[in-house]
PAZAKE-358954 format. One record per residue: y, x, z of N, C-alpha, C in turn; chain; residue number from 1. Coordinates in steps of 0.001 Angstrom, whole numbers, plus 500000, padded with zeros to 6 digits. Layout:
! residues N
<<Y X Z> <Y X Z> <Y X Z> A NUM>
...
This chain:
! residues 191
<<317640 683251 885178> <316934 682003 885328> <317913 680844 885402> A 1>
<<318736 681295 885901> <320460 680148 886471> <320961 679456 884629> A 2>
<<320776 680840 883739> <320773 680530 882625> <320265 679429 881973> A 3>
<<319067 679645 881704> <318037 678634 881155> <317999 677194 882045> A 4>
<<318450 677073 883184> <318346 675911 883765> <319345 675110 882862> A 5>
<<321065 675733 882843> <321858 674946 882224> <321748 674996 880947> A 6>
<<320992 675604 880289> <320593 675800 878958> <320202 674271 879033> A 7>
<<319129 673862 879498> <318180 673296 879543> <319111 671861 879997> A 8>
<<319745 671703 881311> <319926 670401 881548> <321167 670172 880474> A 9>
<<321412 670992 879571> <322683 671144 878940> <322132 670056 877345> A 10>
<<321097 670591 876982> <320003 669940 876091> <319946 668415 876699> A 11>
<<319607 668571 877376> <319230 667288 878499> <319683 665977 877938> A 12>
<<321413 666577 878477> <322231 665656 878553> <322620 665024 877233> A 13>
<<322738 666384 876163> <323128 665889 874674> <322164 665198 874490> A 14>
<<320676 664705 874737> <319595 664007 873636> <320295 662671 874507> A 15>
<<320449 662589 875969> <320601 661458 876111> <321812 660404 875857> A 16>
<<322954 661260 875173> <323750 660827 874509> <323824 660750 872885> A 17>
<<322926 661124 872305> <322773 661067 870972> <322066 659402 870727> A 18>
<<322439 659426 869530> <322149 657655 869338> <320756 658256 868965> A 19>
<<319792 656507 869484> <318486 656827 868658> <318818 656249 867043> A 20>
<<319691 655700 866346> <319729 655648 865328> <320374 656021 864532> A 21>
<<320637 657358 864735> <321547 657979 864474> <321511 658673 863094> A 22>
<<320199 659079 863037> <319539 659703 861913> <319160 658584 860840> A 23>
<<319234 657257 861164> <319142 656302 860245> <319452 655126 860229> A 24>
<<319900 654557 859513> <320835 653270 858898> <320093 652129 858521> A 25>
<<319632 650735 859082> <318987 650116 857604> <319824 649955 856845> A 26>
<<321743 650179 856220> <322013 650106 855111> <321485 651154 853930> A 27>
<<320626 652179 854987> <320697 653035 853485> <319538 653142 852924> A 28>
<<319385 653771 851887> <318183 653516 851117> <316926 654633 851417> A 29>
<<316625 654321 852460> <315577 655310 853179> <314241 654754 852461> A 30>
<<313669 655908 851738> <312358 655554 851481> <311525 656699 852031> A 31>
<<310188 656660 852428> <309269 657381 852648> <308558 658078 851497> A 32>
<<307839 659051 851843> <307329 660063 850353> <305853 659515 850119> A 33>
<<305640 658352 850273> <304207 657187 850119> <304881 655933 849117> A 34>
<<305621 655877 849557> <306061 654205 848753> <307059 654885 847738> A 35>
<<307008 653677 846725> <308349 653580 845574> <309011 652941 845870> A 36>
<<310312 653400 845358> <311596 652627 845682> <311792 651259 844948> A 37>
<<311976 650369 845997> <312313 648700 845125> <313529 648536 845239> A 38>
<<313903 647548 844188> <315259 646871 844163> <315449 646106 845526> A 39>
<<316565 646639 846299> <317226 646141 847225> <318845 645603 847326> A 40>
<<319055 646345 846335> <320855 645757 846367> <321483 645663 844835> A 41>
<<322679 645740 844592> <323471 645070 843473> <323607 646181 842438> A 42>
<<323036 646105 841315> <322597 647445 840490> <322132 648203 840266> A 43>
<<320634 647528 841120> <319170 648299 841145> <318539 647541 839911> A 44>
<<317413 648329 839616> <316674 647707 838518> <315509 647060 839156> A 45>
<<314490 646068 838220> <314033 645861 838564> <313012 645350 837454> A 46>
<<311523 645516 837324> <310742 645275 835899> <310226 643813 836032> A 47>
<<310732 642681 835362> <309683 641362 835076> <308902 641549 834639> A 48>
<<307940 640652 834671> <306712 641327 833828> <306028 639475 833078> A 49>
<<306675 639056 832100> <306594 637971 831559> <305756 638189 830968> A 50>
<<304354 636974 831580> <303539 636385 831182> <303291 634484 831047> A 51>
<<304401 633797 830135> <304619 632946 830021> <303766 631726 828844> A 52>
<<302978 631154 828792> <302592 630075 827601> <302855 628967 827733> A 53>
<<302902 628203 826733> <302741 626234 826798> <301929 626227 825955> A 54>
<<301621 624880 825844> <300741 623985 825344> <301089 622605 825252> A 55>
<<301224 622068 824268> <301709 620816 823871> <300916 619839 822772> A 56>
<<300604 618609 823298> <299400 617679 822054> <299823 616591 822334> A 57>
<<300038 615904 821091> <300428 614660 820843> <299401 613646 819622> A 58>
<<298995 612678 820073> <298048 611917 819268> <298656 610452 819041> A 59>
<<298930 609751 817927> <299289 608645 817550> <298090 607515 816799> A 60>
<<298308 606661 817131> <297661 606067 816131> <297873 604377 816037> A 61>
<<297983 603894 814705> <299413 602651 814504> <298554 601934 813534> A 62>
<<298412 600721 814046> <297689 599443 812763> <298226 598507 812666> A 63>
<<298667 598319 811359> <299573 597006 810791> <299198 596417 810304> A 64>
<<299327 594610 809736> <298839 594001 808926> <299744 592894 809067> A 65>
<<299477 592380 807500> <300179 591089 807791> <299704 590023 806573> A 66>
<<299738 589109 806362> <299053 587970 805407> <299630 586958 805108> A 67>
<<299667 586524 803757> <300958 585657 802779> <299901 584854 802469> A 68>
<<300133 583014 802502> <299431 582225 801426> <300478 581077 800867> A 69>
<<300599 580884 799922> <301634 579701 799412> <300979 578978 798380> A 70>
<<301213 577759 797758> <300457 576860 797312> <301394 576122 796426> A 71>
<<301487 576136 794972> <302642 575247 794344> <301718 574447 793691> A 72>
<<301494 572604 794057> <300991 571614 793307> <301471 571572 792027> A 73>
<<300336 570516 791308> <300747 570061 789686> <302062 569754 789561> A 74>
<<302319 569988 788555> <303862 569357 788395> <303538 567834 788059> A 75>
<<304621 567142 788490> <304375 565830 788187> <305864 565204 787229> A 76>
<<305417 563744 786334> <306150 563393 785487> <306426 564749 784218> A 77>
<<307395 564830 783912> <307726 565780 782637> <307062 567089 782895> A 78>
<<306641 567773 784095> <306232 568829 784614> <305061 568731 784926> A 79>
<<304311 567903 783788> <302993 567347 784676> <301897 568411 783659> A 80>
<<302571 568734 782769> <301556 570196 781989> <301630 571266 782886> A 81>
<<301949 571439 783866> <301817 572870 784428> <300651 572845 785744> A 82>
<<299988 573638 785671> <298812 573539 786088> <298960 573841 787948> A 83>
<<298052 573799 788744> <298185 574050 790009> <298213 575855 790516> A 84>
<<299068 576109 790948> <299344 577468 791224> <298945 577526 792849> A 85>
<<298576 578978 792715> <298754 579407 794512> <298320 581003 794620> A 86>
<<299028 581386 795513> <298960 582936 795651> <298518 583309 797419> A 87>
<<297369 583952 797264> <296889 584799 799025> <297345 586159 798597> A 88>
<<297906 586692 799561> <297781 587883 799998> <297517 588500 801270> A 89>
<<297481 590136 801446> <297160 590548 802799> <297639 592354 802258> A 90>
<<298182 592490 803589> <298174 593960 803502> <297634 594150 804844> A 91>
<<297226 595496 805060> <297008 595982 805945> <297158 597596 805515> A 92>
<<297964 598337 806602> <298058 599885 806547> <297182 600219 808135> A 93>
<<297049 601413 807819> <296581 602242 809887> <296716 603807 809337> A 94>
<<297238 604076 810252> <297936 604989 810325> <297873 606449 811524> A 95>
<<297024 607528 811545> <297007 608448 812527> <297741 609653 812463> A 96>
<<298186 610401 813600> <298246 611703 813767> <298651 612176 814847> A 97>
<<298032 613742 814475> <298174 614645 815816> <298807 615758 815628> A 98>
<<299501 616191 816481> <300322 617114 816721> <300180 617913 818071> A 99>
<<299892 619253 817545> <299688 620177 818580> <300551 620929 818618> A 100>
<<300813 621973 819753> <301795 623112 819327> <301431 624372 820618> A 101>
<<300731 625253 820056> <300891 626374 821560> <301736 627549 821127> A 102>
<<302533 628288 822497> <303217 629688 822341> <302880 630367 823477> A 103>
<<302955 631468 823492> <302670 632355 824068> <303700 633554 824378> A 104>
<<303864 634134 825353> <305042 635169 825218> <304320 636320 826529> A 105>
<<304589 637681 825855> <303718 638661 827031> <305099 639693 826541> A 106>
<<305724 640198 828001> <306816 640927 827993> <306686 641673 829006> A 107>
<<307180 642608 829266> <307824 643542 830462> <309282 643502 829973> A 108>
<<310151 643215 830682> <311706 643329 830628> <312267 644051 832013> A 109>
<<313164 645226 832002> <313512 645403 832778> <314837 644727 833143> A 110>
<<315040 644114 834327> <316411 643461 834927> <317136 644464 835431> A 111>
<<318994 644229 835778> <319797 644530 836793> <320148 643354 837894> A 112>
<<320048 643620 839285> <320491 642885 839913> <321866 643306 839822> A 113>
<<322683 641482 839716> <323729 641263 839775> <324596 640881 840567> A 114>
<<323512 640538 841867> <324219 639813 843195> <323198 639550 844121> A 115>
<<323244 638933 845039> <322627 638356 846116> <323120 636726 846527> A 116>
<<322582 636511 846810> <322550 634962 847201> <322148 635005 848464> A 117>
<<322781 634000 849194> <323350 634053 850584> <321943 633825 851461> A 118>
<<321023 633106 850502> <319358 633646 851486> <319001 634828 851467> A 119>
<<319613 636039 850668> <318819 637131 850341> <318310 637826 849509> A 120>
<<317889 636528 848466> <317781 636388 847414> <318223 637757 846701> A 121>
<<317704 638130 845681> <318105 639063 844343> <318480 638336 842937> A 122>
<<319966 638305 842830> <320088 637560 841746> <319797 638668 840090> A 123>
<<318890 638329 839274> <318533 638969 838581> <318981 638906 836975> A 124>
<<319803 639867 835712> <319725 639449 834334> <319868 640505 833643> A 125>
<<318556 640475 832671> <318206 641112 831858> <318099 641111 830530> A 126>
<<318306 641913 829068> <318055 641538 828075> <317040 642761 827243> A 127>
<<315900 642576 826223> <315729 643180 825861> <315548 643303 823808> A 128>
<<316307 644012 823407> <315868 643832 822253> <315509 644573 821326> A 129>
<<314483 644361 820313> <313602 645103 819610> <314186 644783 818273> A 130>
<<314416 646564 817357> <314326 645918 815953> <313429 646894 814940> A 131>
<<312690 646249 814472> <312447 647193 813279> <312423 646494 811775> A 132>
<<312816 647690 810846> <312727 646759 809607> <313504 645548 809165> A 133>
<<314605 645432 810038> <315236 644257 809830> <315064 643382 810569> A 134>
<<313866 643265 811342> <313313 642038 812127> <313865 642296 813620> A 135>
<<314236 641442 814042> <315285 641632 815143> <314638 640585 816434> A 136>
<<314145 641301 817401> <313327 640199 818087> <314446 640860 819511> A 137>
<<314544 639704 820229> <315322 639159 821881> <314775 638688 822669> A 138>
<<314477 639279 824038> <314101 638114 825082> <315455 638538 826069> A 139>
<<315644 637648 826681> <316524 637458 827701> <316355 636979 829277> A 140>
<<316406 637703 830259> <315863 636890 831558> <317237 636695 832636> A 141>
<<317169 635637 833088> <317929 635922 834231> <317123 634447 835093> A 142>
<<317437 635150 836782> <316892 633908 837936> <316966 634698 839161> A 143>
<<316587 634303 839976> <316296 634605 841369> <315323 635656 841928> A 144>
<<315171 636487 842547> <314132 637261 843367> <314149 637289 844660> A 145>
<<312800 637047 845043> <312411 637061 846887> <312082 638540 846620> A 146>
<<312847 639180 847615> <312750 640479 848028> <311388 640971 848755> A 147>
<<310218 639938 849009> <309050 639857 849311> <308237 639892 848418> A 148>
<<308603 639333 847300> <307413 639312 845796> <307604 640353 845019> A 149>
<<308735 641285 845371> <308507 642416 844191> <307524 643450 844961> A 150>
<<306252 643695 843860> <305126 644360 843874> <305466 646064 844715> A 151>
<<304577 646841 844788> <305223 648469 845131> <305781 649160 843832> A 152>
<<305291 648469 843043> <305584 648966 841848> <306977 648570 841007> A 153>
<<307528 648339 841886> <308748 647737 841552> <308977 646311 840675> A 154>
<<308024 645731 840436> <307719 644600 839388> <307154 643270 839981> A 155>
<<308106 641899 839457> <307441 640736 839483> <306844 640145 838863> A 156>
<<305954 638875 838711> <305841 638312 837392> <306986 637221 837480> A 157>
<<306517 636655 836273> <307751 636184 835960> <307820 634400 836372> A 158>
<<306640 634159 836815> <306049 632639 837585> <306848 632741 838587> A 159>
<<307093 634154 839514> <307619 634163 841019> <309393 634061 840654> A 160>
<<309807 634571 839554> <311423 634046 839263> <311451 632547 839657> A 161>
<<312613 632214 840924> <312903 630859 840860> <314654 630658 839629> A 162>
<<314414 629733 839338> <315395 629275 838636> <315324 630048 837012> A 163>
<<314716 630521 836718> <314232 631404 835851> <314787 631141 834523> A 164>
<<315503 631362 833696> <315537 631159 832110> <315368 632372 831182> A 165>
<<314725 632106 830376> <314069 633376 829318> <313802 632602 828225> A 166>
<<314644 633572 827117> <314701 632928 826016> <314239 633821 825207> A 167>
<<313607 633530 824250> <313157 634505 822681> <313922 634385 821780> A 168>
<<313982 635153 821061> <314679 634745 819525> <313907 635828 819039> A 169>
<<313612 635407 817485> <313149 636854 816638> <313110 635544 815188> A 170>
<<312691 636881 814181> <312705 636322 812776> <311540 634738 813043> A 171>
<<311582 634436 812125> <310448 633276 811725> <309035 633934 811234> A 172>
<<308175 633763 811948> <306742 633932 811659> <306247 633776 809908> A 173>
<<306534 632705 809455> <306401 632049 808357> <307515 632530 806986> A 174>
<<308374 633140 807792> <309555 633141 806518> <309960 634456 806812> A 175>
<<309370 635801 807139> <309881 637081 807320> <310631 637644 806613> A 176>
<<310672 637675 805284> <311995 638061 804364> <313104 637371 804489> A 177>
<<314352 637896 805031> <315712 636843 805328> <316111 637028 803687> A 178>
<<315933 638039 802957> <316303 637951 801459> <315373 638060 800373> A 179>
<<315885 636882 799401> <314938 636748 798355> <315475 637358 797149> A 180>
<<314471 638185 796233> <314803 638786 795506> <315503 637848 794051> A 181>
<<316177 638016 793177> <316499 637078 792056> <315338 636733 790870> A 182>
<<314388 637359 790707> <313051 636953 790264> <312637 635981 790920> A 183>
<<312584 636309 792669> <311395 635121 792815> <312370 634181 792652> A 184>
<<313401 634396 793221> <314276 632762 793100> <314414 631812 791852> A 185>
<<314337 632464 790526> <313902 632390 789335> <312603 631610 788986> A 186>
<<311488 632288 789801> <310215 631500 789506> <310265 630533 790538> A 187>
<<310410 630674 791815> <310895 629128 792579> <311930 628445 791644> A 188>
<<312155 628320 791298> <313568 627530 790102> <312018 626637 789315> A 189>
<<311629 627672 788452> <311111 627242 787204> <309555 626389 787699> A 190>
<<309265 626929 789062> <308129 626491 788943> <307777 626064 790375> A 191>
């Protein structure tokens, strides 16, 4: 029985010297088997989820005019055969237009954080690019993340990026062939 006592206060003593945080760190990346893991530090990923448009309209509209009259009397003495002259004029132009322009851009890009910023911040930059066929399309993100707005799902939109820049590039809508064959260039020539 003498046994189990010091067994026992022997236990005792070790729990009350064991750290209570001993078994865990907030540096480390403790997740629970309920949640997904989010970007927390420098070379985690992290998914934007760009849903970006504008809209742009411009309307003009311009009226000019202007009006000439001059008057040359009879000629008089030797110039007295020339008859009485005189000239009116008037112009008037008006002039409209409008100019619209909308774009639209719907992306998922995945980011690397690259740093932190001294609020906490997740400094974020990403690129993604697509090719097929020749057609070579780019978006590019980089900005800020509140470590509060990324979703469970590991994802922000892309409104909650502060400082945000994202750029597109891809072929031209209008002009998809970068090469023209020597026929057509031929009939563009001739015609």
């Amino acid at each position: 029985m003498r046994r189990y006592l010091l067994l026992l206060a022997f236990c005792l003593l070790m729990t009350t010297l064991a750290r209570a945080d001993s078994l865990y760190s907030p540096s480390s990346r403790f997740t629970t088997l309920f949640s997904d893991r989010k970007a927390v530090g420098v070379g985690d990923i992290l998914h934007i989820l760009v849903t970006e448009s504008a809209e742009a309209s411009q309307n003009m509209a311009d009226t000019t005019s202007a009006s000439t009259d001059a008057k040359v009397g009879p000629g008089t003495g030797a110039l007295g055969f020339l008859p009485l002259w005189g000239y009116t004029g008037a112009i008037s132009s008006q002039a409209k237009g409008t100019t619209s322009r909308s774009q639209s851009l719907v992306a998922r890009v995945a980011v690397t954080v690259v740093g932190l910023s001294p609020a906490g911040n997740l400094i974020v930059e990403g690129e993604r690019t697509v090719s097929v066929h020749k057609d070579h399309q780019a978006i590019k993100i980089s900005g800020e993340v509140r470590p509060q707005d990324i979703g469970p799902d590991n994802t922000v939109p892309s409104y909650k990026v502060a400082n945000a820049s994202i750029s597109y590039s891809g072929s031209d809508p209008l002009h998809p062939g970068s090469k023209v064959g020597i026929i057509t260039r031929v009939l563009h020539w001739l015609f």
